[in-house]
N, C-alpha and C positions, 0 to 999 in steps of 0.2 A: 163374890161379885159376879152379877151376869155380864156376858159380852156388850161390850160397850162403845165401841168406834171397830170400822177398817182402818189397817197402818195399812200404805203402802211404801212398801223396801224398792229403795230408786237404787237398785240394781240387777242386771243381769245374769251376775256373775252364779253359779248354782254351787258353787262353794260356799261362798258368802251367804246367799240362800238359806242353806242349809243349815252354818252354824248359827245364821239370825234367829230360825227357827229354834235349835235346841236352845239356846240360848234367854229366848223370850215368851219359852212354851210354859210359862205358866200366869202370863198375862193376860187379862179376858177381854182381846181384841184379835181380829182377823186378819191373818197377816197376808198381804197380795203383790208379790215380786213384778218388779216393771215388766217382766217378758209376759204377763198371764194380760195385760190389761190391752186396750184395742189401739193400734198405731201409738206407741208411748212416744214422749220427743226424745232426741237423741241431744245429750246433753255435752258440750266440750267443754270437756276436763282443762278450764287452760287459765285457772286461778294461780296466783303464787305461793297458794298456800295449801294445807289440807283441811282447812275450817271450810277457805273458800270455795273449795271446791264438792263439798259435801253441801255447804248450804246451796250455791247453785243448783246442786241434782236433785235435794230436799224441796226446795222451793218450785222448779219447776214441774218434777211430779204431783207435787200439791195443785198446781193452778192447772195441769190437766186434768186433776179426777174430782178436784172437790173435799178430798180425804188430806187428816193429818200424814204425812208423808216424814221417813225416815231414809236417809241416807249417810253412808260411811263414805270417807275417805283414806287411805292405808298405805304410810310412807315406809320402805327401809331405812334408814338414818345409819349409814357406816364408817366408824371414826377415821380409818384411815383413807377417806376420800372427804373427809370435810363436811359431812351429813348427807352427802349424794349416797344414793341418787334419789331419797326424799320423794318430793311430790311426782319426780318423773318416774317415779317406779317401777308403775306398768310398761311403761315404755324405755328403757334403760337401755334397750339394744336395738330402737328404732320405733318410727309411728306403729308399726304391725306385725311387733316382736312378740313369741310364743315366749310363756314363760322357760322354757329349755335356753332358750335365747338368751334371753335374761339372767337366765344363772349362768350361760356360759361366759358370757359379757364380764358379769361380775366376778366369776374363779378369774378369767383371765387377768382381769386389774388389778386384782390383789396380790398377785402374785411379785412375791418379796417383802410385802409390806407387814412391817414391824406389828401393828396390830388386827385382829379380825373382830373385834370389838364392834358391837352391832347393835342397834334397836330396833324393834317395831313399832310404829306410833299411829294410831287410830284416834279418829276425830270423825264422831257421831252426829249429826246435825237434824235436830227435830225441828217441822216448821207444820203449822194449824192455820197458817193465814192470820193468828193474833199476835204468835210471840217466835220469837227463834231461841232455842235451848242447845247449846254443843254440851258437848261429854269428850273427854278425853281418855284413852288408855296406851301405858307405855309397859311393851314387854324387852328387858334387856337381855343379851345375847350373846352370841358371836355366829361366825361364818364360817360353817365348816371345809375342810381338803376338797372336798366334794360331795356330788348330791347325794343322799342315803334317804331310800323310805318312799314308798309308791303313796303314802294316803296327800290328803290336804291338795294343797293347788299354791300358785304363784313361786314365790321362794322356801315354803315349807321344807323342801329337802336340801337345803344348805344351811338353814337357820338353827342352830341348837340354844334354846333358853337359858338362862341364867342357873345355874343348880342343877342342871339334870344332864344327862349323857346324849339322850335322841334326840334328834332333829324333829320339827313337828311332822315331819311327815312319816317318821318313825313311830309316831303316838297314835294312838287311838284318836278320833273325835272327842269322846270324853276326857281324855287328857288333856289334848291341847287345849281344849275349852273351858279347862280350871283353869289354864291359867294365863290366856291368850293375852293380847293388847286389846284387840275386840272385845273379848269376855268383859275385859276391865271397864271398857266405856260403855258396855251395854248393861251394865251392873249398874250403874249409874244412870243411866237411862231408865232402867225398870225401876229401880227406886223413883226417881220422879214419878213416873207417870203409874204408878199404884197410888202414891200419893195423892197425886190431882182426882183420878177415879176416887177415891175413895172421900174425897172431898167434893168431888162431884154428887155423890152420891146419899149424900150428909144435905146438901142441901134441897 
């Protein structure tokens, strides 16, 4: 299939970036992360959910550039806080908390607590100006003594997946990338939309 639309990725983040990229690198569309594009809006994250805050970022990049627009949103979900800190994630140790912050916030509240039981949950949100399509992905976990592992970003070095020993940030890109939360909902995502292309295409 030849290239067939720009997607723009409503986000900034060059982590996320990055894995959209390997992740979506065999779909025949152009992919343009909101920091490449002119004055992008700046979108507040301040939905109660992670649908709704993905479709916000999704929809409002759409209505600046004219392009189908793609955006993620990405909760930790940790059993023994009750699914916190969830959609406030990024922010967990404050409006203008570094991720270090953040794990430190989080090692310190866990401390005593009976489980470290943990998820990731990614919620993808497609929007074209005709229809809205989410994708879901959940990776299970736990949270480890402490942080281990220079790669990946946010909570990557506390996080160890379900069945494996390393924390994502002890993995390779290609590791985590088999078998992320992300991975899962963009797996789903590219099935669609090879599908539409190729129905596109048909007709």
């Amino acid at each position: 299939m030849a290239e067939s639309f720009t997607l723009v990725l409503a986000t900034r983040n060059p982590g996320k970036v990055a894995e959209m990229r390997d992740l979506l690198a065999d779909l025949p569309v152009r992919l343009i992360p909101a920091d490449a594009l002119d004055a992008p809006p700046d979108v507040e994250e301040d939905a109660p959910t992670l649908r709704g805050n993905a479709r916000k970022k999704a929809d409002a990049l759409h209505r600046h550039t004219g392009h189908p627009a793609l955006a993620d949103d990405t909760g930790l979900e940790v059993e023994a806080l009750d699914g916190a800190p969830g959609v406030h994630t990024a922010r967990f140790a404050g409006p203008d908390a570094t991720p270090a912050e953040n794990n430190e916030q989080l090692l310190q509240v866990l401390q005593g607590a009976d489980t470290r039981r943990a998820r990731f949950r990614t919620v993808v949100a497609f929007v074209d100006g005709k229809d809205v399509h989410d994708f879901e992905g959940v990776c299970e976990g736990s949270i480890a003594e402490a942080p281990r592992g220079d790669e990946g970003f946010g909570y990557d070095p506390l996080f160890v997946p379900e069945g494996e020993q390393q924390t994502f940030a002890e993995m390779s890109a290609a590791q985590k990338n088999a078998i992320s939360h992300r991975k899962r909902a963009l797996h789903q995502f590219a099935v669609f939309l090879q599908a539409r292309l190729e129905a596109q295409a048909r007709s």
